[in-house]
FIDODREN-425992 format. One record per residue (C-alpha): x, y, z; chain; residue in one letter; residue number from 1. Coordinates in steps of 0.1 Angstrom, whole numbers. Layout:
BEGIN
     c1     c2     c3  cadena  residuo  num
      X      Y      Z       A        A  NUM
...
//
This chain:
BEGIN
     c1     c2     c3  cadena  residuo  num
      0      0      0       A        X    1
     26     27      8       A        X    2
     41     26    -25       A        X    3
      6     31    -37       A        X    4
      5     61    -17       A        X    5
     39     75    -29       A        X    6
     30     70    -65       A        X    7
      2     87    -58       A        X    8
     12    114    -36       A        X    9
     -2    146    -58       A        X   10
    -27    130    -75       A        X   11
    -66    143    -74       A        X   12
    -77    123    -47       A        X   13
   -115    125    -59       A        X   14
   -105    112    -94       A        X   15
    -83     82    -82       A        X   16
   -113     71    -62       A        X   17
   -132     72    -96       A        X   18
   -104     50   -116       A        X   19
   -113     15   -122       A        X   20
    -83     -3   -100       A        X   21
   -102    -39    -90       A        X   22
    -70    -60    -86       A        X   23
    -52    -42    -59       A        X   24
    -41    -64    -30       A        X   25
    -55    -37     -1       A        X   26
    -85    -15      5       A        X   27
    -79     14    -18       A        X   28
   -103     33     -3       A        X   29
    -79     36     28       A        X   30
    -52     45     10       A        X   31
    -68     72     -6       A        X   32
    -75     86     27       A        X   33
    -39     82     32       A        X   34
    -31    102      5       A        X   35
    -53    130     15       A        X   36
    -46    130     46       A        X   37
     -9    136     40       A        X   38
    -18    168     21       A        X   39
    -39    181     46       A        X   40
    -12    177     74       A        X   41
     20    180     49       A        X   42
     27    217     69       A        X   43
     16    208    101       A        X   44
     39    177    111       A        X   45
     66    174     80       A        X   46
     89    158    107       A        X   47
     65    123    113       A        X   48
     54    122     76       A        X   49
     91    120     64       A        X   50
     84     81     79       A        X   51
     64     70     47       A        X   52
     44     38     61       A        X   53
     33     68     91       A        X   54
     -4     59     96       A        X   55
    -35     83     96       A        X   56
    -63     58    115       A        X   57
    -91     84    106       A        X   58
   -100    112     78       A        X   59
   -105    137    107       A        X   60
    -68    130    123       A        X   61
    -53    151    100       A        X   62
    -73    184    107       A        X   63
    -76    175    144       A        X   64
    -38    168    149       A        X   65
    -11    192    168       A        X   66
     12    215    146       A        X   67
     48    202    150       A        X   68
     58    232    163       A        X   69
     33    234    188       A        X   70
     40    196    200       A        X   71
     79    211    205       A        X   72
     65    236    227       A        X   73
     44    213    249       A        X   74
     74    190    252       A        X   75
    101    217    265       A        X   76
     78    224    297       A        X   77
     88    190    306       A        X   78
    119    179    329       A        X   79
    140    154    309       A        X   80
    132    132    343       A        X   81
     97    131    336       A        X   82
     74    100    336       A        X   83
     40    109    319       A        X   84
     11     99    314       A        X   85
     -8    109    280       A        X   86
    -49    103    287       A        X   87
    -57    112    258       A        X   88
    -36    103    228       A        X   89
    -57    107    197       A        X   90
    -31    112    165       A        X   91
     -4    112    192       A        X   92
     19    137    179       A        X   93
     25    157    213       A        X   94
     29    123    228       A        X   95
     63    121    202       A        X   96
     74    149    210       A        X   97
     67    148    245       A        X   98
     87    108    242       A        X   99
    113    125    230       A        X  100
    120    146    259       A        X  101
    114    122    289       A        X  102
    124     92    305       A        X  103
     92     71    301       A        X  104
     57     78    288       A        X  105
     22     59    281       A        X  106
     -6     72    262       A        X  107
    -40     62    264       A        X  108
    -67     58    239       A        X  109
   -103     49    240       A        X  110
   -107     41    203       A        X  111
    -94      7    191       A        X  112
    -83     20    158       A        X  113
    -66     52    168       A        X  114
    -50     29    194       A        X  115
    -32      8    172       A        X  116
    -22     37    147       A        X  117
     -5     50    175       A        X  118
     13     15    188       A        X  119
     21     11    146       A        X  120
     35     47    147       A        X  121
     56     51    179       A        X  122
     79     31    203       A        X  123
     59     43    235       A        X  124
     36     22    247       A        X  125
     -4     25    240       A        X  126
    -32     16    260       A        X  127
    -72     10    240       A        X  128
    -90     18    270       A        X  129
   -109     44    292       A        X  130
    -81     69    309       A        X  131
   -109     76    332       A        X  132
   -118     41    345       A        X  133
    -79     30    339       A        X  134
    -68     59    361       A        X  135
    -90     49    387       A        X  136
    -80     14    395       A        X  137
    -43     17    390       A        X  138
    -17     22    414       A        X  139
     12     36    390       A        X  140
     29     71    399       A        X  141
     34     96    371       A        X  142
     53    129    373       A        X  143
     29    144    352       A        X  144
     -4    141    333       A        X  145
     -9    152    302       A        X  146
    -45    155    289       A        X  147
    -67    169    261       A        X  148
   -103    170    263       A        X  149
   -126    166    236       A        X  150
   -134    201    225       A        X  151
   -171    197    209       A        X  152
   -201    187    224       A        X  153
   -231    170    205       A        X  154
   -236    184    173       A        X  155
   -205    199    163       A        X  156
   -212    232    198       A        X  157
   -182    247    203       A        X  158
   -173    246    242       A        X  159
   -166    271    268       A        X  160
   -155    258    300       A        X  161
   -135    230    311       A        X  162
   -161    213    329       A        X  163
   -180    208    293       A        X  164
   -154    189    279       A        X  165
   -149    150    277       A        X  166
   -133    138    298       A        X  167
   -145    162    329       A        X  168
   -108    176    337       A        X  169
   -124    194    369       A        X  170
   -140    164    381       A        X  171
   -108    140    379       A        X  172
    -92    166    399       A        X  173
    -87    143    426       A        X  174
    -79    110    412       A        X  175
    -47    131    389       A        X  176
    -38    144    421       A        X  177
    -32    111    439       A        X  178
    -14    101    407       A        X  179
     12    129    396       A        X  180
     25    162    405       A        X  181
     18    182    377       A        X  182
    -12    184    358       A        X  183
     -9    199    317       A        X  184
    -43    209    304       A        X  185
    -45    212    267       A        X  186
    -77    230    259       A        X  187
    -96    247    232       A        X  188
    -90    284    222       A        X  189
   -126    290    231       A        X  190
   -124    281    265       A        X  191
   -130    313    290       A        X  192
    -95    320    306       A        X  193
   -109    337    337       A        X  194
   -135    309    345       A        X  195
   -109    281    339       A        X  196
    -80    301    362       A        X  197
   -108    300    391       A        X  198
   -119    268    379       A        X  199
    -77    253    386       A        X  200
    -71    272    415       A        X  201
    -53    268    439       A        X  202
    -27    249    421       A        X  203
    -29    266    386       A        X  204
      8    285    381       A        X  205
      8    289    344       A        X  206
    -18    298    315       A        X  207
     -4    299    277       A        X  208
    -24    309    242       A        X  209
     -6    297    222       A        X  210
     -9    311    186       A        X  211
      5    296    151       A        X  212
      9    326    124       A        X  213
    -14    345    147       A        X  214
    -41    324    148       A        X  215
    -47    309    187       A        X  216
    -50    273    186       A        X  217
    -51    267    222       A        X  218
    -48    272    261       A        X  219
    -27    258    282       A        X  220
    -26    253    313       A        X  221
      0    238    341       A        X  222
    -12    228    378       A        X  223
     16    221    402       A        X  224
     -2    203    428       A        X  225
     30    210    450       A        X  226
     22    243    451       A        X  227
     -4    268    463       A        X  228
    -24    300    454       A        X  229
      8    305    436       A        X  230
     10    339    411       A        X  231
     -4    329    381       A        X  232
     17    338    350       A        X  233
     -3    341    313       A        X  234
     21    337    289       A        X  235
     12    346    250       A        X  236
     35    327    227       A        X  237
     28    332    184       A        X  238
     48    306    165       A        X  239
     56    329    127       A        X  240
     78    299    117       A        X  241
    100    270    131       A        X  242
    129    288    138       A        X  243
    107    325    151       A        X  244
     77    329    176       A        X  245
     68    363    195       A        X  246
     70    357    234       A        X  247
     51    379    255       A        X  248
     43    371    296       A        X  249
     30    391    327       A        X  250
     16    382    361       A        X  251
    -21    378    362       A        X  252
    -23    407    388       A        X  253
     -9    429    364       A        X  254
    -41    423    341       A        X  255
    -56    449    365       A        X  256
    -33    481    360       A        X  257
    -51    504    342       A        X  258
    -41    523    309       A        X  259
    -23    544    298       A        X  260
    -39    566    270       A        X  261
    -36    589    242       A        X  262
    -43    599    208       A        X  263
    -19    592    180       A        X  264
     -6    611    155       A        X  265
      9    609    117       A        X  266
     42    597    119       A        X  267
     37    576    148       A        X  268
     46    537    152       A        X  269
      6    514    155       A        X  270
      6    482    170       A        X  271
    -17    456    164       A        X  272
    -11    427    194       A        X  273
    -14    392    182       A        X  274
    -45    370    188       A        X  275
    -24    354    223       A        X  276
    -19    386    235       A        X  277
    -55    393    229       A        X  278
    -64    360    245       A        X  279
    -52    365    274       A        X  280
    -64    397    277       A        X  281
    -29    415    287       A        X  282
    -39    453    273       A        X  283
    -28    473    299       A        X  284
      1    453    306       A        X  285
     16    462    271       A        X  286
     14    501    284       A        X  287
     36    494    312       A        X  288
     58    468    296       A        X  289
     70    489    260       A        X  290
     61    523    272       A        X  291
     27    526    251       A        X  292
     -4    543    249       A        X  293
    -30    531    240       A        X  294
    -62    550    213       A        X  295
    -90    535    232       A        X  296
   -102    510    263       A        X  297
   -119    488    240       A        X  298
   -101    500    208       A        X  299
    -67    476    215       A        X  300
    -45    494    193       A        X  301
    -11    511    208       A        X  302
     13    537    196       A        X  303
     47    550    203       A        X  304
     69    580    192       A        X  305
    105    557    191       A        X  306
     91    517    172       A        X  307
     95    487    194       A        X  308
    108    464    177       A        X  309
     99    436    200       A        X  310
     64    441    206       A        X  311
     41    410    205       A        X  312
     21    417    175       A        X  313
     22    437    137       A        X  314
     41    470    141       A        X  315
     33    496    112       A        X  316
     39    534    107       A        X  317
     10    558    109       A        X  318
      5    575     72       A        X  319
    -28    595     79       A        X  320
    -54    600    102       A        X  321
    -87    606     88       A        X  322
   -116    615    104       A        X  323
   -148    594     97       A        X  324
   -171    623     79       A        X  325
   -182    623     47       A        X  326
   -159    643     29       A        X  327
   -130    627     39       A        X  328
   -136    594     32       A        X  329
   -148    602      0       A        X  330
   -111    615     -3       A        X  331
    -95    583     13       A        X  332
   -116    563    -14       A        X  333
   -105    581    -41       A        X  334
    -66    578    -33       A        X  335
    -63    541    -26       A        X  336
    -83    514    -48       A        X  337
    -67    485    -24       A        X  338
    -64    482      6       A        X  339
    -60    463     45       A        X  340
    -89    466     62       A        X  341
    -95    463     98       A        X  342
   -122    470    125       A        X  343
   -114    481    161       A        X  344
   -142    492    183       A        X  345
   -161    500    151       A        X  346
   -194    513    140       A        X  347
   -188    493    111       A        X  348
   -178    459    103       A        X  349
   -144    456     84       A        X  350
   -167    441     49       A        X  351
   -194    473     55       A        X  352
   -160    496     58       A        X  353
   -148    478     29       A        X  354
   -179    483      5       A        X  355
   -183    516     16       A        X  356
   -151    525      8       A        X  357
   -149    508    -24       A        X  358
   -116    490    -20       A        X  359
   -102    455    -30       A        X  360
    -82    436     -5       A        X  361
    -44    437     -4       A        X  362
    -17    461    -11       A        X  363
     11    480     11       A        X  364
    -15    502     30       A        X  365
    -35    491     64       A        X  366
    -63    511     76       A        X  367
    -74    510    111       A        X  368
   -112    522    116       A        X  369
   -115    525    153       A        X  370
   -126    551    183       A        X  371
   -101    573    203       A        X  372
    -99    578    236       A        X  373
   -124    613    231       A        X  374
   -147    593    214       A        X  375
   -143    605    178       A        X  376
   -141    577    151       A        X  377
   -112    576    128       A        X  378
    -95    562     95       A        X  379
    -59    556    103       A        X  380
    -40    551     75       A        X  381
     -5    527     74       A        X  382
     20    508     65       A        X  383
     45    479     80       A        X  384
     73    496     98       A        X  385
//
């Protein structure tokens, strides 16, 4: 079968399903899926699908699975002494990574054919049973517990709280407790951080969103159960390529301090923080931290006299500032055919600013449509600094 797949490694997976192939020696349907599935994840996790017999066990495993770069991150939080436990395996490429790192670990999966995927993919060993009920009546010790909780309810719902997602994290509490020391909480972007910081406490030190070209993939969260009502840290990592991620962190009291704020003017630096930044909610922080101000409460855009070149997020140099009157956007309009559009505490949505404006997508130029901090609405025209 795998040379099957290599043969067939670009071809139109809809109209290989359609050729007439009766005499081949495996279910061709499954290689197919093999093929597709190795497009789908081809960016995601180039390292495992250098192994050509790697096996996908379902369609979806490729669109559910980790990034690589992600699974590298997850597996430098833990000590190189580390035994772990995996509760949830599914594709199982954190559990690699995570292998990699550590002395021993065991992953767990409730479906059988996921299961033995993973035991014909890696040299860890895999359990096809319930984490739950297996947690429950064994006596091993772990360092740590690594889980993942299924992130949809019936019906495709998007979930919002830890306690909504299967397995029950908040309920097994006490059985992880009696079996590791720390407790590594992979959960869905959607999840509300607040809720789920009160939700861990008192043993919660350590909240990441974690971002991949600044789009936030997921939460995640570290319990020391040696420790309590430690100071939480929320850390905002965005992964721009394998060798390059944005690293921003502050202590959750500092979530608190309040702004600092100003209106901006032409020539000025604008800065756009990056969707972990914005997850965890760290807007006054960013004030403090690079010497900001920021347009507006709810607006989330900063700006600086001198550019900061580290800042956590898309840095740009302000062209023009435009007030939002009829006059002058009929000027705006007129000068640029194409442009970046984007909405900050808006009247307008960034497709109505768009058609009103009468601009295409794309080009060198970024408008901002947002409120300052006196309430008046403006255009402010950019560029990437």
């Amino acid at each position: 079968m795998w040379g099957y797949v290599e043969r067939n490694a670009g071809a139109d997976t809809l109209k290989l399903m359609l050729k007439s192939e009766p005499d081949l020696p495996f279910d061709k349907r499954f290689a197919v899926m093999q093929i597709e599935c190795r497009k789908k994840a081809k960016n995601k996790i180039p390292q495992l699908l250098q192994r050509r017999d790697f096996l996908f066990p379902k369609a979806v495993s490729a669109e559910q699975c980790t990034h690589q770069w992600v699974a590298e991150f997850h597996a430098s939080l833990f000590s190189p002494s580390d035994r772990v436990l995996d509760m949830t395996m599914g594709l199982g490429v954190d559990c690699y990574y995570i292998s990699q790192r550590v002395v021993s670990l065991k992953a767990i999966e409730l479906d059988e054919d996921i299961a033995a995927a993973g035991a014909h993919n890696y040299d860890f060993k895999v359990l096809n049973a319930d984490s739950v009920e297996w947690l429950k009546g064994t006596d091993e010790q772990f360092d740590a517990i690594f889980i993942d909780p299924a992130r949809r309810g019936d019906g495709g719902a998007r979930l919002y709280g830890l306690a909504d997602c299967a397995p029950d994290v908040l309920s097994l509490l006490p059985d992880i407790k009696r079996h590791a020391q720390r407790l590594y909480i992979k959960a869905s972007p959607m999840v509300d951080v607040t809720q789920s910081m009160r939700d861990l406490a008192p043993h919660l030190t350590d909240v990441w969103a974690v971002s991949v070209k600044n789009e936030c993939k997921e939460l995640f969260f570290l319990s020391d159960f040696g420790k309590e009502h430690a100071e939480v840290t929320l850390h905002a990592i965005n992964f721009e390529s394998c060798n390059a991620s944005q690293q921003f962190s502050v202590r959750a009291a500092a979530l608190s301090e309040i702004g600092n704020y100003g209106c901006p003017e032409t020539g000025q630096y604008l800065y756009e923080p990056n969707a972990s930044v914005m997850k965890i909610g760290a807007y006054s922080a960013l004030c403090g931290r690079f010497a900001l101000k920021q347009v507006a409460k709810n607006s989330h855009l900063y700006f600086s006299d001198a550019l900061v070149a580290d800042f956590p997020g898309r840095k740009f140099v302000i062209e023009g500032i435009v007030p939002f009157a009829g006059k002058e956007i009929k000027a705006v309009a007129k000068q640029y055919k194409q442009m970046n559009v984007a909405t900050r505490n808006f009247r307008l949505s960034a497709d109505e600013l768009k058609k009103r404006l009468k601009v295409r997508d794309g080009g060198d130029r970024y408008l901002f449509a947002t409120t300052l901090i006196d309430g008046s609405q403006v255009l402010l025209v950019t560029r990437k600094a």
